[in-house]
C-alpha positions, -999 to 999 in steps of 0.1 A, spaced: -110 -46 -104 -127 -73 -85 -145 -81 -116 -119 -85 -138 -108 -112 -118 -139 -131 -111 -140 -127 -148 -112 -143 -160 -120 -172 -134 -151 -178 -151 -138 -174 -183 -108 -199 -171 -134 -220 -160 -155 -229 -191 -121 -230 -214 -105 -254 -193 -139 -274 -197 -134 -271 -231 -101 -281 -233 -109 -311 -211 -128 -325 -245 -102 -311 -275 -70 -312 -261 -49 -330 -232 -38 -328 -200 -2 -308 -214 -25 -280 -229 -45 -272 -205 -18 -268 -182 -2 -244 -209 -38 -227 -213 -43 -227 -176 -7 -212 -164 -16 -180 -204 -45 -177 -184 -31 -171 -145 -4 -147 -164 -27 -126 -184 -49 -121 -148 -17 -112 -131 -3 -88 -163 -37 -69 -157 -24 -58 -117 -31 -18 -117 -5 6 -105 -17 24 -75 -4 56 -65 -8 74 -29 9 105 -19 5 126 13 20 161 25 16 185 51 30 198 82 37 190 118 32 211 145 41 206 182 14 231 199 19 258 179 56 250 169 68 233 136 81 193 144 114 194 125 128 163 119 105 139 123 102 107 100 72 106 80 69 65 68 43 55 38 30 24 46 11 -5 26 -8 -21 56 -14 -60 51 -32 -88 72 -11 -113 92 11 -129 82 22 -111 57 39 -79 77 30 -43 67 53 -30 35 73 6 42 68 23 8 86 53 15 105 75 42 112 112 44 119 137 74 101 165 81 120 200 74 128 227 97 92 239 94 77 208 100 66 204 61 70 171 45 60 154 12 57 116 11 46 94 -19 49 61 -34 34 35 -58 23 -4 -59 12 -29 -85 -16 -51 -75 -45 -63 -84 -64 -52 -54 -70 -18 -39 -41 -7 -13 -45 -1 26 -20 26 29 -9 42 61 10 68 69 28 71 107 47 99 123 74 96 147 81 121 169 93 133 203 62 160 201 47 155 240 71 129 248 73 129 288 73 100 308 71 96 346 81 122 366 78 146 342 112 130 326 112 129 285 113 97 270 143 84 249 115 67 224 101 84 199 56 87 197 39 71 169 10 79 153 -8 61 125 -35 75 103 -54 51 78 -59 70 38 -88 63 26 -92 45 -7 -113 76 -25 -74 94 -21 -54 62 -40 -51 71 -76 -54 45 -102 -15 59 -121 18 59 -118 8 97 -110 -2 112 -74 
């Protein structure tokens, strides 16, 4: 995908030299903003889905929110694609989809109460939260998961 954009930069390049010479200023404004478009209209539709189950020990974590996450570098904070809560076995099923040109950093985090003592031996009233990175060979390239 990287390509495809350093292509059309390239190609952008040597038409807007050649514009420089035929037409004016006006159209290669036009030609430039056809040619930013057609880049952007080529953004690939990314699909990621995870499911499984939670387990406490050896007990299912019922209820727990299971959050899809698009991870992004500052500033531009981390997008939540999707939420679901884990069922009364601790099975969940979690997917969701982006347009872009580049490839996704998707996330998924758990929260939980699994463990969840504090001081003392007293629970907390927070939940845990634990965040996995999925890798990039598990993204599929369709609307599809």
């Amino acid at each position: 995908m990287q390509l495809l954009v350093l292509s059309s930069a390239l190609l952008a390049a040597s038409l807007a030299a050649a514009a420089q010479q035929s037409i004016g200023v006006r159209g290669q404004l036009i030609l430039s903003s056809a040619l930013l478009f057609s880049s952007l209209a080529s953004a690939a539709i990314q699909s990621i889905g995870v499911r499984g189950q939670l387990m406490c020990g050896d007990q299912p974590l019922s209820n727990a929110d299971v959050k899809l996450w698009l991870l992004h570098t500052f500033p531009r904070p981390d997008t939540n694609l999707a939420t679901v809560k884990t069922d009364a076995q601790g099975r969940f099923q979690v997917s969701g989809t982006d347009s872009s040109i580049f490839t996704i950093d998707p996330a998924v985090r758990f929260y939980h109460r699994c463990n969840n003592k504090g001081t003392f031996n007293i629970p907390n009233v927070c939940q845990r939260e634990s965040t996995y990175k999925i890798p990039s060979s598990y993204i599929a390239k369709s609307g599809n998961v």
